[in-house]
Backbone as CSV, one residue per row, in Angstrom:
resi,resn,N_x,N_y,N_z,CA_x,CA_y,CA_z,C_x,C_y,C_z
1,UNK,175.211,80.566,-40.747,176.569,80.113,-40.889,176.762,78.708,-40.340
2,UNK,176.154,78.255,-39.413,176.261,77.366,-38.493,175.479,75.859,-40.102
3,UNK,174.830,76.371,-40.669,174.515,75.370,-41.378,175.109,75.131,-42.462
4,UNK,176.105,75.922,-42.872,176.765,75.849,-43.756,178.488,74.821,-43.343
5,UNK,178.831,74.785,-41.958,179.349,74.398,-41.330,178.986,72.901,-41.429
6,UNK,177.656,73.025,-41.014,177.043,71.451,-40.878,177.295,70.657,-42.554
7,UNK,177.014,71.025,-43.189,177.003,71.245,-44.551,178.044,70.425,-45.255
8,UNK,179.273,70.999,-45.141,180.234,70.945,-45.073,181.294,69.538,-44.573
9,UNK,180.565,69.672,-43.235,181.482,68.443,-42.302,180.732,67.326,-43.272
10,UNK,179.197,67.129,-43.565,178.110,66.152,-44.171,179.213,65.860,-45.110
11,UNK,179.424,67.124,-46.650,179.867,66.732,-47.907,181.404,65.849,-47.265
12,UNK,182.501,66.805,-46.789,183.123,66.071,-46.552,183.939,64.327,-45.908
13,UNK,182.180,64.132,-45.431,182.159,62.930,-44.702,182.120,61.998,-45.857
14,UNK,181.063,62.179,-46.738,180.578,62.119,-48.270,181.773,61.583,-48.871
15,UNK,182.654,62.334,-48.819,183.643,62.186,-49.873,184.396,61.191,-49.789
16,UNK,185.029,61.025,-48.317,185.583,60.117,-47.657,185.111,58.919,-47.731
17,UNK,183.791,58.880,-47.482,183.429,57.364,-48.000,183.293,57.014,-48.877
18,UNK,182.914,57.654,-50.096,183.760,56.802,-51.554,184.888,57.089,-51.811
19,UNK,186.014,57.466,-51.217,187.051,57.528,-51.741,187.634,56.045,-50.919
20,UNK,187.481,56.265,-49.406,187.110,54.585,-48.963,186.614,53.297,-50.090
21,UNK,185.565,53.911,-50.417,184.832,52.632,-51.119,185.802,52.839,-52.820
22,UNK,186.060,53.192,-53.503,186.999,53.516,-54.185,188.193,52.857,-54.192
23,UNK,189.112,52.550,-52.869,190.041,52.394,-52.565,189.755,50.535,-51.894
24,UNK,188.844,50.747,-51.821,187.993,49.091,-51.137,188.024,48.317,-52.958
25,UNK,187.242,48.521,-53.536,187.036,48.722,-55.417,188.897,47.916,-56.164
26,UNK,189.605,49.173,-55.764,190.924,49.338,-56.530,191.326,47.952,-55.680
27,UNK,191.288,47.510,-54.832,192.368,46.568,-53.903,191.602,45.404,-54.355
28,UNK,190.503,45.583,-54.884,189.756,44.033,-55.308,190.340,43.556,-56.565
29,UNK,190.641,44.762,-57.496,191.224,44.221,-58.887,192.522,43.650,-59.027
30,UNK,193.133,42.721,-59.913,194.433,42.419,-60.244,195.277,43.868,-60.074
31,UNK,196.466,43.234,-59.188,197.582,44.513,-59.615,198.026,45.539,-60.559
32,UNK,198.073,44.252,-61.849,198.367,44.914,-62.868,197.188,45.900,-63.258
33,UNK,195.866,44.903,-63.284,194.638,46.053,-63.850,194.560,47.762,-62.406
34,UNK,194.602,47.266,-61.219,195.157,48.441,-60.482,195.700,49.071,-60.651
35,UNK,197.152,49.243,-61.289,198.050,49.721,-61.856,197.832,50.741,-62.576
36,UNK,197.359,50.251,-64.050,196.759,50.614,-65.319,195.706,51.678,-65.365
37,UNK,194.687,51.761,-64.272,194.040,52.744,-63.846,194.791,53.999,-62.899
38,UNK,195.500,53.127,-62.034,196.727,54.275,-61.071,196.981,55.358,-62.225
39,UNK,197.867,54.746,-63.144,198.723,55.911,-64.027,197.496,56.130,-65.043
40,UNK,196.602,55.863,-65.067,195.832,56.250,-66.823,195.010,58.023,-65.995
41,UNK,194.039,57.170,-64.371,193.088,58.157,-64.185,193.548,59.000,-62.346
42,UNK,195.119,58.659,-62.203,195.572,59.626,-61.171,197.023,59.821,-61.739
43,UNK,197.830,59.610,-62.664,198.442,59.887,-62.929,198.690,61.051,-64.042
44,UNK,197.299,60.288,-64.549,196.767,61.155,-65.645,197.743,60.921,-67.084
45,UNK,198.306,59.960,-66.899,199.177,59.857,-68.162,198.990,59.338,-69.583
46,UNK,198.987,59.436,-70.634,198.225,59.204,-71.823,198.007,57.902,-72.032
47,UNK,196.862,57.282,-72.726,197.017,55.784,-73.231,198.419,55.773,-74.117
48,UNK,198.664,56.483,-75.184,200.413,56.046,-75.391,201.156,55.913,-74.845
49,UNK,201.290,56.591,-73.302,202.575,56.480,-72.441,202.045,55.489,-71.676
50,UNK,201.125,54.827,-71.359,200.930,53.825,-70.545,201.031,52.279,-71.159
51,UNK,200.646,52.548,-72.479,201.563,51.383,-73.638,203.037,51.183,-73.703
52,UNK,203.642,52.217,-73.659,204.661,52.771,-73.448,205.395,51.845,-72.226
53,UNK,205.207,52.628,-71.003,205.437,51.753,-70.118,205.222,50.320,-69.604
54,UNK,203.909,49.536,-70.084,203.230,48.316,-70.002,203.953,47.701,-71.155
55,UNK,204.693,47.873,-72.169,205.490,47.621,-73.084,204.037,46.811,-74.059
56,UNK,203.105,47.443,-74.159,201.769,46.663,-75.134,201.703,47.784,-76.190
57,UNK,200.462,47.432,-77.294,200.230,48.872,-78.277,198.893,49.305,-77.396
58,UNK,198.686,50.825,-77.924,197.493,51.363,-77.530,196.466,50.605,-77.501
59,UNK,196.094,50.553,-78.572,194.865,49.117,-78.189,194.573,48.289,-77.146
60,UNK,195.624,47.494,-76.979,195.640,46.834,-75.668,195.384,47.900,-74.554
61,UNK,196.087,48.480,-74.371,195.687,49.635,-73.185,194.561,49.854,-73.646
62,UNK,193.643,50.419,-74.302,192.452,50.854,-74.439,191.829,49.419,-74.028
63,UNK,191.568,48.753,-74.858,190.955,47.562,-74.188,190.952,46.736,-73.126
64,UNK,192.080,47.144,-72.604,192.298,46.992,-70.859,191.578,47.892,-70.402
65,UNK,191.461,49.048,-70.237,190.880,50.047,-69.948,189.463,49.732,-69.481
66,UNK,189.124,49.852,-70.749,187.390,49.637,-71.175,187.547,48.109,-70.403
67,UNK,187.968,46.757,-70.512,187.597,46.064,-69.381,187.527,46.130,-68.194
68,UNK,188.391,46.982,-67.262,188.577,47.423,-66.279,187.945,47.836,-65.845
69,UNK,187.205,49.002,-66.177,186.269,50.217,-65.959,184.739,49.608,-65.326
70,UNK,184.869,48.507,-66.473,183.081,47.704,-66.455,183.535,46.556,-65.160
71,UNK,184.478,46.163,-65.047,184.995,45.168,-63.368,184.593,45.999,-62.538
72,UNK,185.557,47.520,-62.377,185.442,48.083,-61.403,183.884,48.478,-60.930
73,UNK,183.281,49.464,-62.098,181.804,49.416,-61.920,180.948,48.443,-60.858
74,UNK,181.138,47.351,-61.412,180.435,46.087,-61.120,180.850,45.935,-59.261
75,UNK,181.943,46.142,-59.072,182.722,45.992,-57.595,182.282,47.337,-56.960
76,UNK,182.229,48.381,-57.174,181.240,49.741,-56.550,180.177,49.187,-56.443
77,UNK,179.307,48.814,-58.046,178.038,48.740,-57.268,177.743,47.539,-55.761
78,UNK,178.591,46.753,-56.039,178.592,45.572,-55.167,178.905,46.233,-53.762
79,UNK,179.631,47.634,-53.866,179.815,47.925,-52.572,178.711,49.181,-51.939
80,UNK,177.938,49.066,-52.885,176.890,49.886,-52.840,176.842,51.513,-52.955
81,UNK,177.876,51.558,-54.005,178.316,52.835,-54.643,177.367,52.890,-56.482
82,UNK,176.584,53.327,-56.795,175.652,53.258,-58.405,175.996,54.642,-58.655
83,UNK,175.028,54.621,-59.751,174.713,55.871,-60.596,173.774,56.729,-59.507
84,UNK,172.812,56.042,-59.182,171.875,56.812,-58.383,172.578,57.355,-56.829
85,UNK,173.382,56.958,-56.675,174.183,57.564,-55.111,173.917,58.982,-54.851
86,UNK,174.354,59.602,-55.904,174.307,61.031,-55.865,173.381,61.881,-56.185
Protein backbone atom coordinates (compact mmCIF):
# COMPACT_ATOMS: atom_id res chain seq x y z
CA UNK A 1 0.00 0.00 0.00
CA UNK A 2 2.71 2.23 1.04
CA UNK A 3 3.89 2.14 -2.70
CA UNK A 4 1.00 2.86 -4.15
CA UNK A 5 0.90 5.99 -1.96
CA UNK A 6 4.38 6.78 -3.18
CA UNK A 7 3.02 6.33 -6.57
CA UNK A 8 0.60 8.55 -6.44
CA UNK A 9 2.19 11.67 -4.63
CA UNK A 10 5.14 10.90 -7.92
CA UNK A 11 2.01 11.02 -10.67
CA UNK A 12 0.54 13.83 -8.99
CA UNK A 13 3.72 15.84 -8.73
CA UNK A 14 3.85 14.86 -12.59
CA UNK A 15 0.92 16.54 -13.33
CA UNK A 16 1.54 19.69 -11.70
CA UNK A 17 4.47 20.30 -13.53
CA UNK A 18 3.08 20.37 -16.87
CA UNK A 19 0.20 21.92 -16.03
CA UNK A 20 2.90 24.60 -14.64
CA UNK A 21 4.74 24.25 -17.83
CA UNK A 22 1.42 24.50 -19.76
CA UNK A 23 0.47 27.56 -18.07
CA UNK A 24 4.36 28.93 -18.49
CA UNK A 25 3.50 27.91 -22.69
CA UNK A 26 -0.13 29.79 -22.60
CA UNK A 27 1.40 33.20 -20.97
CA UNK A 28 4.12 33.19 -23.77
CA UNK A 29 1.47 33.43 -26.59
CA UNK A 30 -0.45 36.63 -27.79
CA UNK A 31 -3.63 37.20 -25.73
CA UNK A 32 -5.76 36.90 -28.33
CA UNK A 33 -4.06 33.48 -29.60
CA UNK A 34 -4.36 32.57 -25.55
CA UNK A 35 -7.74 33.26 -25.66
CA UNK A 36 -8.70 31.22 -28.72
CA UNK A 37 -7.27 28.10 -27.18
CA UNK A 38 -8.93 29.13 -23.51
CA UNK A 39 -12.49 28.73 -25.11
CA UNK A 40 -11.71 26.17 -28.13
CA UNK A 41 -9.67 23.39 -25.64
CA UNK A 42 -11.04 24.37 -21.82
CA UNK A 43 -14.01 25.75 -22.67
CA UNK A 44 -14.59 23.30 -24.99
CA UNK A 45 -16.68 25.42 -27.22
CA UNK A 46 -17.13 24.72 -30.96
CA UNK A 47 -14.96 26.27 -33.80
CA UNK A 48 -18.47 27.93 -34.89
CA UNK A 49 -19.07 29.47 -31.60
CA UNK A 50 -15.65 30.69 -31.27
CA UNK A 51 -16.05 32.43 -34.83
CA UNK A 52 -18.99 33.42 -33.45
CA UNK A 53 -17.63 35.21 -30.68
CA UNK A 54 -14.10 36.37 -32.37
CA UNK A 55 -16.64 37.86 -34.90
CA UNK A 56 -14.24 35.85 -37.93
CA UNK A 57 -15.61 32.71 -40.25
CA UNK A 58 -14.66 29.20 -39.23
CA UNK A 59 -11.78 29.08 -41.26
CA UNK A 60 -10.07 31.68 -39.70
CA UNK A 61 -10.61 30.01 -36.39
CA UNK A 62 -9.43 26.81 -37.76
CA UNK A 63 -6.44 28.34 -39.12
CA UNK A 64 -5.74 30.16 -36.05
CA UNK A 65 -6.00 27.11 -34.38
CA UNK A 66 -3.73 24.97 -36.41
CA UNK A 67 -1.19 28.05 -36.12
CA UNK A 68 -1.38 28.16 -32.60
CA UNK A 69 -1.08 24.63 -31.76
CA UNK A 70 2.42 24.37 -33.86
CA UNK A 71 3.67 27.99 -31.63
CA UNK A 72 2.56 26.41 -28.66
CA UNK A 73 4.28 22.99 -29.42
CA UNK A 74 7.42 24.71 -30.27
CA UNK A 75 7.25 26.82 -26.63
CA UNK A 76 6.72 23.23 -24.60
CA UNK A 77 9.31 21.79 -26.33
CA UNK A 78 11.49 24.85 -25.52
CA UNK A 79 10.38 24.29 -22.03
CA UNK A 80 11.34 20.90 -22.17
CA UNK A 81 7.95 19.33 -22.35
CA UNK A 82 8.12 16.70 -26.16
CA UNK A 83 6.48 13.79 -27.33
CA UNK A 84 8.95 11.61 -25.62
CA UNK A 85 8.20 13.05 -21.88
CA UNK A 86 5.91 10.43 -21.21
Amino acid sequence: MKVWKKMDAFLYGLIFLYIDKLREAMENLPEEDAYLIYLLFFEEITVKEAAQICGCSRKTIQNRRKRILVILHQILQDLGINENTF
